[in-house]
N, C-alpha and C positions, 0 to 999 in steps of 0.2 A: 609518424607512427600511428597507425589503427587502435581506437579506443578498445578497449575490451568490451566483451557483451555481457551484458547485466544476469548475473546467474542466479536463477529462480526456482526452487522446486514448488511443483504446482500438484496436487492430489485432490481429485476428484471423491467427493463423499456422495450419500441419499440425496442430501438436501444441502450442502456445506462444500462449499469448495474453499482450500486451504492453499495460498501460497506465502511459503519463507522466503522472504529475502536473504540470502546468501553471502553480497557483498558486503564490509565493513563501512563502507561512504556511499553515498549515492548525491554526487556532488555536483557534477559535468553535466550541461544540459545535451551535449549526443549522448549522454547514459540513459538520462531519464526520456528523451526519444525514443531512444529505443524500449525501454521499460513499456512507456506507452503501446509500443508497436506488439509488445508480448502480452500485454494486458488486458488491451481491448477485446481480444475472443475470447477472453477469459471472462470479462467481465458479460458477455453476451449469449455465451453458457451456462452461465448463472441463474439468468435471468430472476425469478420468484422466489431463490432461493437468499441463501448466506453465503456473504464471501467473508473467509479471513485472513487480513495480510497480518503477519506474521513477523516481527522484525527484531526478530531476536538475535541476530547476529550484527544489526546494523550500529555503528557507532556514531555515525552524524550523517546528516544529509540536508539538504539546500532548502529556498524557500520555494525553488521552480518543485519540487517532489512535494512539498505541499499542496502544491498547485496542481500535480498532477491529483492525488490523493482527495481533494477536492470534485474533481473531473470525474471520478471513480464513484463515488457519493454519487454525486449527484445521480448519472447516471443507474445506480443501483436505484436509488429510488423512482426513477423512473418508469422502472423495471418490477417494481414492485419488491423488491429485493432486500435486504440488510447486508450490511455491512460491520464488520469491527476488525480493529486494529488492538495486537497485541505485543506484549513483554514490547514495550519502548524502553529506551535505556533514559535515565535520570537526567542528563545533558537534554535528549529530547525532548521527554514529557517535560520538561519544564518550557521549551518553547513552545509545543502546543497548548500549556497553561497560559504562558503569556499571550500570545496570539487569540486566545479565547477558542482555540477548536475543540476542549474539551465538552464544548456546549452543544458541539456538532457530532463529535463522532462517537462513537460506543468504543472506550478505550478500556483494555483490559490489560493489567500485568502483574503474572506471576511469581 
C-alpha cells in the first residue's frame, strides 16, 4: 500500500511565507521524506524573509520531523531568514520543552 502524501497548505505573503500542516501525525519516515521534498523550495523561496509552520492540526509527530524541523532552521538562518512555529498542541510543546528546543525556535501558540 502507497503511503499517502503529506498535505500541506502553503501561502505566500510580502515578506512571510506560511505553511499548515494538515495531517493529524506526522509519524512515518517516507511521510516526513517526503514533507522534506515539499519543503525544501519552500524553504529556498523564502529566503530573507519568515517562514511560518503552522501546526495546528497536527496531534503527534516523531523525533525524525524534529529533525527535519531542525534542518529547516538551520537552513533559514543561513538564509538569513526566521523562522517560527506555531499553535503546537500540549502533548507536543511539552516535548520540545523537554528536548530543550524551546531555546531554539521561536514558538508561538494561540
Amino acid at each position: 500500500m502507497k503511503p499517502e502524501e503529506p498535505d500541506i497548505n502553503v501561502e505566500y505573503g510580502m515578506d512571510t511565507t506560511f505553511v499548515t500542516f494538515n495531517d493529524t501525525s506526522i509519524l512515518e519516515s517516507e511521510h516526513i521524506d517526503k514533507l522534506k521534498k515539499l519543503l525544501t523550495p519552500i524553504v529556498e523561496k523564502t529566503k530573507d524573509g519568515k517562514l511560518v509552520l503552522n501546526f495546528v492540526n497536527v496531534q503527534s509527530l516523531s523525533s525524525a520531523m524534529l529533525g527535519l524541523l531542525l534542518i529547516i532552521y538551520k537552513r533559514m538562518c543561513e538564509q538569513k531568514g526566521n523562522m517560527e512555529i506555531w499553535n503546537l498542541n500540549q502533548n507536543i510543546q511539552k516535548v520540545f520543552e523537554i528536548t530543550q528546543l524551546t531555546k531554539i525556535f521561536n514558538i508561538q501558540n494561540n
